[in-house]
N, C-alpha and C positions, 0 to 999 in steps of 0.2 A: 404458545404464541405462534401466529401464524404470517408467511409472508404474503403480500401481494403484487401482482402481477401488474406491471405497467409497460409492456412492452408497445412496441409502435404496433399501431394495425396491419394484419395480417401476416405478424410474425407467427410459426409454424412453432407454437411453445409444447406440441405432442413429442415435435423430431426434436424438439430441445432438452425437453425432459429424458428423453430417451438416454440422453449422452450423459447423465449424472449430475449431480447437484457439485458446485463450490461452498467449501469448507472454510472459512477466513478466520483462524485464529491472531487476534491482536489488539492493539486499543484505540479506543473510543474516550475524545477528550471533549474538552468545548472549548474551544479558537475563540479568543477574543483578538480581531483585527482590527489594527490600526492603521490606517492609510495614510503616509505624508508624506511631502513632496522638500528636496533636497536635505542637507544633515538634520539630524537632531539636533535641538538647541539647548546647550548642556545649562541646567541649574535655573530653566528656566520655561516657558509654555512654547511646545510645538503643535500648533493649527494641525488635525488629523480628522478624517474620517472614521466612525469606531462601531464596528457591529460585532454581537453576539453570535457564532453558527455551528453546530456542529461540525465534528473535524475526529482526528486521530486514523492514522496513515491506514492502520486495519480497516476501520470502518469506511474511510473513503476509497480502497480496493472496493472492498464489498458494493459499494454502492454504484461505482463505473462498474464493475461487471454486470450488475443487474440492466444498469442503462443501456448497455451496451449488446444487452440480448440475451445473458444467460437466466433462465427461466427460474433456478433454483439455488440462489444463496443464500448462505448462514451465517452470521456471525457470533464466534465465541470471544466475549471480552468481560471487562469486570469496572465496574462503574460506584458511583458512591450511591447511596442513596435520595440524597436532595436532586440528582439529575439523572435517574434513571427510566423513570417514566418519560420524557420529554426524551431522552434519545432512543429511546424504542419506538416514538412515536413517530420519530427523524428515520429513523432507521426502514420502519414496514411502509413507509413514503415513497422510499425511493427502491422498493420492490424486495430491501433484504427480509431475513427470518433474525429476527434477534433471540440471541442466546444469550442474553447479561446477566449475568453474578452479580451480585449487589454486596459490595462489602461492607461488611459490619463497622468498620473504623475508618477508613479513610474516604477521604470526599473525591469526584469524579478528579480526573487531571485537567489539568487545565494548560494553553499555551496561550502566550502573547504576541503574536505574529505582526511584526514591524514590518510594512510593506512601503518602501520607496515609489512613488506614485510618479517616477522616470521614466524613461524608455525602457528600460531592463525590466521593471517591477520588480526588482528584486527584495528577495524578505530575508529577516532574521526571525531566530524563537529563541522567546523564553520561557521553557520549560517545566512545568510541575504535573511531575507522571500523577502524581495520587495513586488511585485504584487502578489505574490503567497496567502498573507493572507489577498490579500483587496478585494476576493469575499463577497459580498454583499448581499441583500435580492431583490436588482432592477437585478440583473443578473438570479435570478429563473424563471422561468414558470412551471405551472402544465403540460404543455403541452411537457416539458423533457420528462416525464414520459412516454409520448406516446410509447405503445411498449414493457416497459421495464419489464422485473421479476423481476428482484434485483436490489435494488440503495447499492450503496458500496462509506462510507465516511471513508476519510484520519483524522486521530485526528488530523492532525495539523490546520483544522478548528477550532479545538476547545480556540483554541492559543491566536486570536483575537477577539474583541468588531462585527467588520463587517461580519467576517466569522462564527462565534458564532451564529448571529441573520441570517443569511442564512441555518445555519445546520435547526435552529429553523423551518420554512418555509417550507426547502424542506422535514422533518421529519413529520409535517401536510397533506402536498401534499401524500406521500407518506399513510398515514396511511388512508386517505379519499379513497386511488384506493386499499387498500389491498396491496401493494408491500413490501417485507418483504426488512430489512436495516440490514444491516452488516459496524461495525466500529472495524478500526484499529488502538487501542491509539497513534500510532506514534511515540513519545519520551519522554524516563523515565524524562530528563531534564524538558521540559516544561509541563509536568505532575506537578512533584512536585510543580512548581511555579504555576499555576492555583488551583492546589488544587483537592483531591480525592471525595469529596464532591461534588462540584460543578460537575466534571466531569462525575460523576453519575447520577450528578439529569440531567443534559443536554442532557445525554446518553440512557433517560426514552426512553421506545419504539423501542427500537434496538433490534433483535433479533439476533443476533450472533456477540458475539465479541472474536477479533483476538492479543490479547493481547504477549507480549512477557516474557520470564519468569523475568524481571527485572519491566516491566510495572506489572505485576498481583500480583508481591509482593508488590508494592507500593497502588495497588489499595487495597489490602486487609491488608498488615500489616503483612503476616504469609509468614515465609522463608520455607516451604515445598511446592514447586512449585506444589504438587498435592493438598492437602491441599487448596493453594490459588485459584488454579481450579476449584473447586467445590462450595467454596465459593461465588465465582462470580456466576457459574448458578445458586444461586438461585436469584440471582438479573437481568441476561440475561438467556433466555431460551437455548442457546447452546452458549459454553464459547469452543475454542479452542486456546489453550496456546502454542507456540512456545517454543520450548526449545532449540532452536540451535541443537548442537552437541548430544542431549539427545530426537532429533525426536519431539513429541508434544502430548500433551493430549485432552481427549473428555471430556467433565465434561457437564453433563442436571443433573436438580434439584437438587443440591447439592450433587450429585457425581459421580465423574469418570467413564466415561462407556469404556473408550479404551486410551491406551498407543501405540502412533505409534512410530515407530521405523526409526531414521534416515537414511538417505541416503550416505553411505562411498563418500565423495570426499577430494580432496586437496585444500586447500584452498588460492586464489590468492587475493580477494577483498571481502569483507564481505557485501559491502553495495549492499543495494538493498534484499539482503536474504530472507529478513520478508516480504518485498514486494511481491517476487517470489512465497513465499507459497501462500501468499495470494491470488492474480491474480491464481494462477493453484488448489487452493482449491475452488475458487469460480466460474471459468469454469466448474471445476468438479460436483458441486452441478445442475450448470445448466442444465448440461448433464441429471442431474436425479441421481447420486452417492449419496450415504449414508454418512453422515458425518464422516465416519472413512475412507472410501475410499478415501473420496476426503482431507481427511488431510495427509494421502498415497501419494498423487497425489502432495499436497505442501508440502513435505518433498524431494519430487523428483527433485520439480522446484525449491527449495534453495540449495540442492547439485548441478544444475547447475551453480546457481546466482554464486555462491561462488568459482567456477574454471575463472569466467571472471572479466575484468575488469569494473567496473560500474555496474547501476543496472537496463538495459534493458536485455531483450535474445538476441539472433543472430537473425540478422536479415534475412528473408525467408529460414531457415532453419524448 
């Protein structure tokens, strides 16, 4: 399978190529969102908005990097069979390389994303990994690698027994070719239930993690979102903290080197947000950006994320 290029015109994809392909191991679900406007009406019909879209926090990285200018993404994920063809077809859309596993037994994951159509657009998920957390250590090769500059993992590996023992793996692969690894915790929920501990010691060898201001207090404990910034770099060497509506911080050795400053937009679906920065902060680095720039650059791509519905970009735009 091959990917395609949909960069804006006259982006320079020789100098981009140049600087290495992204790696994005994670999953690939299908978002059913629902859109409605104040509570849920318990035991009874709430009036919503409801579209089918491709989603899963890996694949929407994957896909802000690609929009966002990196010439040469991949993704390694694991899908069911009834929706694997349609997100591959999602996928070399919006410029990624799909690398999908097709599991024998379990059907794609799927989430139900409750989007409050308020001011905030705030969402909840419900959850059903399916395939999405049954990559395994038989689905790795060192030979992914080939190519690549940066490998970029979904926390939500971290979630399971099979996908656990694959981070394990390809964080080996990785550290034998020199290829630096950026992780993005995922979800404060399944955070908690795994435990901060664990998720630490698993997380050994990562050099940049992409935590959110709800994920960085649970991993550290301290509710001053800079504070828990810094505390992490001294456990990751570059810690960049999401803070939604408050932009995001830079923390190396135990403290703060820059306060970036959000991007004004209106807000229609929140999902995907964290993903956006992500994907367009880690284009950004590829490019050769400074890590304050290029958290610049994903503050920009979540005031996009956050005016659409779902959490890919516009497609060939």
């Amino acid at each position: 399978m091959s990917g395609t290029d949909h960069g804006a015109a006259g982006r320079d994809t020789e100098a981009e190529a140049l600087a290495g392909a992204l790696l994005v191991v994670g999953d690939v679900v299908t978002d059913v969102v629902a859109r409605h406007r104040g509570p849920l009406a318990a035991g009874t019909d709430t009036a919503a908005a409801i579209r089918t879209v491709p989603g899963g926090a890996g694949a929407n990285v994957a896909c802000w990097a690609a929009h966002r200018g990196c010439a040469d993404v991949r993704l390694l994920g694991r899908v069911g069979a009834e929706a694997a063809a349609w997100h591959e077809r999602e996928l070399a859309a919006c410029g990624v390389r799909p690398l999908l596993v097709v599991d024998p037994e379990a059907p794609t994951g799927t989430v139900i994303c409750l989007v409050d159509t308020g001011a905030s657009a705030e969402r909840t998920f419900l959850t059903d990994s399916g395939a999405s957390l049954r990559l395994e250590p038989d689905d790795w090769s060192p030979a992914l690698l080939d190519g690549v500059a940066r490998l970029h993992l979904s926390g939500y590996l971290f979630f399971s027994e099979p996908s656990r023992a694959l981070v394990s793996v390809a964080l080996e692969s990785a550290r034998a070719r020199g290829v630096p690894v950026s992780l993005d915790p995922a979800s404060a929920g399944f955070l908690t239930e795994l435990g901060v501990d664990r998720f630490l010691e698993l997380a050994e060898g990562v050099d940049v993690l992409l935590p959110s201001r709800d994920e960085a207090y649970l991993l550290t404990g301290l509710p001053d979102p800079a504070d828990a910034a810094a505390k992490l770099s001294r456990h990751v060497p570059l810690v960049v903290a999401k803070q939604g509506v408050d932009g995001a911080l830079v923390a190396r050795s135990g403290t703060v080197r820059a306060r970036v400053p959000a991007v004004p937009a209106t807000p229609r679906d929140t999902t995907g947000a964290g993903d956006a920065f992500t994907g367009a902060f880690l284009a950004a680095l590829l490019a050769g950006a400074e890590a304050e720039e290029a958290a610049a650059e994903g503050c920009g791509a979540g005031a996009m994320a956050v005016e659409r519905i779902g959490g890919r970009p516009p497609v060939g735009a």
